[in-house]
N, C-alpha and C positions, 0 to 999 in steps of 0.2 A: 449396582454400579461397582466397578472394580479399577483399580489403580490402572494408569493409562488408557481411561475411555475418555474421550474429547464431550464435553460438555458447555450449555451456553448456561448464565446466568446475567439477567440483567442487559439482554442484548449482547452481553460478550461472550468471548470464547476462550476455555481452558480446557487443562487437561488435570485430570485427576490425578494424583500424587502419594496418598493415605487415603484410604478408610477407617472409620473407626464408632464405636458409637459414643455419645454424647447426651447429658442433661439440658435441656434449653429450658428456661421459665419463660412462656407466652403468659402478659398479664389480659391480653384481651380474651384469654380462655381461661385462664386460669383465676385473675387478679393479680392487684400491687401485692399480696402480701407472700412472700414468697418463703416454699415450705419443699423444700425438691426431695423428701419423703414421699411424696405424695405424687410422682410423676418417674414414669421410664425412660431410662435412654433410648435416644432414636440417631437413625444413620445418619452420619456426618462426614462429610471428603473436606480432605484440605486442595486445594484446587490452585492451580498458578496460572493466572491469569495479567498478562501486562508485566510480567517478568516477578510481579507478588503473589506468595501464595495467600487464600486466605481458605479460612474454616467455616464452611456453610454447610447448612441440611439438606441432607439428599432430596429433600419435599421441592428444595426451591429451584432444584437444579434438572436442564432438562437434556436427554440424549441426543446429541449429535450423532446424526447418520452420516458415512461417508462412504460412496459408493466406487 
């Protein structure tokens, strides 16, 4: 994904703003105990959506086609 591709999350729509990568702790993969030695950054867009941008994982986010 790359800065100004339109994308949904969550039923809504934005548009990509930054890319960047990012450490998330998933405890339902990982567990509560949390050790982010032990895990990679993974892609992350901050995304403006409803006039807010916010920072989500590129996992969650899906391409907008616009023809």
């Amino acid at each position: 994904m790359n800065v100004g591709d339109l994308v949904s999350w969550l039923d809504k729509t934005g548009v990509i703003v930054r890319v960047y990568k990012h450490k998330l702790w998933r405890t339902n993969q990982h567990g509560v105990q949390v050790n982010f030695d032990k895990i990679d950054p993974e892609p992350f867009a901050d995304v403006m959506i409803d006039g807010a941008v916010k920072s989500l994982p590129q996992s969650e986010l899906k391409s907008v086609i616009v023809n």
